[in-house]
N, C-alpha and C positions, 0 to 999 in steps of 0.2 A: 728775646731768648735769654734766660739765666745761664748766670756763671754761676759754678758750685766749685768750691774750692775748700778740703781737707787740712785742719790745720792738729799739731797732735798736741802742741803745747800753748801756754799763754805767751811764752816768747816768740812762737810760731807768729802769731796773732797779733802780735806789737808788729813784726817782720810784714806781715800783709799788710797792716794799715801803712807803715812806712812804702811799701810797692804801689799801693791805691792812691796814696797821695800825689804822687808822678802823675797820674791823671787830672788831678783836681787843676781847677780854677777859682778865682774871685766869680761870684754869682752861682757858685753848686749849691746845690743842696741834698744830703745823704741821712735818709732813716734808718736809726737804728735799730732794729726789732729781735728781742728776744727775752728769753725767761733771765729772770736775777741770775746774777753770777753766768751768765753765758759768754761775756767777754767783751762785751759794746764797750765799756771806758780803756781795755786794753787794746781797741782798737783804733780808739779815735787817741790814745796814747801814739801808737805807731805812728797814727795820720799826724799829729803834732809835730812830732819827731823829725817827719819826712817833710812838711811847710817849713819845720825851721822855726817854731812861733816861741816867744817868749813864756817862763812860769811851766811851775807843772800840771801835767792835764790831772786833776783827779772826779770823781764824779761828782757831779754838780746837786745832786740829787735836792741839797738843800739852799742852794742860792739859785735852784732853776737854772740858769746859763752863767755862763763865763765867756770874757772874750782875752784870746792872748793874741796877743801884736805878734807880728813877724817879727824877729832878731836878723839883722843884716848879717852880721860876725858869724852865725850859724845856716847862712843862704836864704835868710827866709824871705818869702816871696808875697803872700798873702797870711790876711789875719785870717784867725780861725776863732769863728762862734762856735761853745761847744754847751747844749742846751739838754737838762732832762725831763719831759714832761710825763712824769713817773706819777706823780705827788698830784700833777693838774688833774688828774685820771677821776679825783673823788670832789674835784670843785663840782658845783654846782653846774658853769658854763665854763666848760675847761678852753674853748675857743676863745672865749674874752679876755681868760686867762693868758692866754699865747698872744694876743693882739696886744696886751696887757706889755710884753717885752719887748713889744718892736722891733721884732725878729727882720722885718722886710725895711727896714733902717739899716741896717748892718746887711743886707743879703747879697746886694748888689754887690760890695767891695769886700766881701770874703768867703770863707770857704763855710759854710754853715750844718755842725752835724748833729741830728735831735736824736737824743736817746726815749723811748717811748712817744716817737710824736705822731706816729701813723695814724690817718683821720682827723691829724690836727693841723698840721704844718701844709699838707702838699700844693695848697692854695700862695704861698708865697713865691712860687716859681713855676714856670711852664714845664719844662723837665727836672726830674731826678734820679735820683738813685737811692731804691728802697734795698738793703743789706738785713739779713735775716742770719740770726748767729743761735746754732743749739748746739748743747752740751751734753756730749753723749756720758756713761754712766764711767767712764775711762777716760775721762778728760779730755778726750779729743772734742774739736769744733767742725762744726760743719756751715761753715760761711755760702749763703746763697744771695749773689747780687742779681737783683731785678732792674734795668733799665728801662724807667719809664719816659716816655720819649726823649725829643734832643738829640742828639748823637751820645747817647750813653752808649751803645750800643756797640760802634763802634771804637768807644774809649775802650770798652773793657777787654776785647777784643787783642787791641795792645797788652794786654795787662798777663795773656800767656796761659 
């Protein structure tokens, strides 16, 4: 069952990822899905924010992934992979391309979130969490989380 959640501003949106993150674990993994500019790096901004991880999140778009370390001093708890496979879209084998980062090296011991990875990624983890972000013509966001098994389900459920 999907969560839809209204957000009006990009600050809104920082403020979710920061609540979403309260859920996360070492071993998640979350799809980021939606048109440019719909708000996926401000929201895996928030999710940083809310781990606690070292560096700033900005989009990866051109180094494909980033990984920032937890900061103790800021609570951080788990590392955060934060991956765009934007760019992979016009490779040749955009999947060799992702096997190519060893995403499932890092997957186990942090919080891993792909922007553009739907179709690519879901095979590194039995459950996830696919998030779908559109941008209406008034700047509001309409966040829709799909829990694909695990107990996503009930994580989100917590989430209000």
């Amino acid at each position: 069952m999907s969560h839809v959640v209204k957000l009006s501003t990009v600050e809104d949106t920082r403020d979710f990822g920061r609540r979403l993150a309260g859920l996360l674990r070492a071993g998640d993994l979350v799809l980021l899905t939606g048109p440019l500019g719909a708000g996926k790096t401000a929201l895996t901004q928030g999710i940083g924010a809310g781990l606690g991880v070292l560096g700033d999140i900005t989009s990866p778009t051109f180094v494909i992934a980033r990984v920032h370390r937890p900061d103790p001093a800021r609570g951080g708890r788990v590392a955060l992979v934060h991956a765009d496979a934007y760019r992979l879209g016009d490779a040749t084998d955009p999947r060799a391309e992702i096997d190519d980062l060893d995403l499932d090296a890092s997957v186990d011991d942090s919080v891993t979130v792909v922007e553009w990875g739907e179709g690519l990624v879901e095979q590194l983890v039995d459950a996830h969490l696919r998030v779908r972000i559109d941008r209406r013509d008034d700047d509001t966001r309409i966040v829709e989380l799909d829990p694909i098994g695990g107990d996503w389900a009930r994580r989100l459920a917590d989430l209000g």
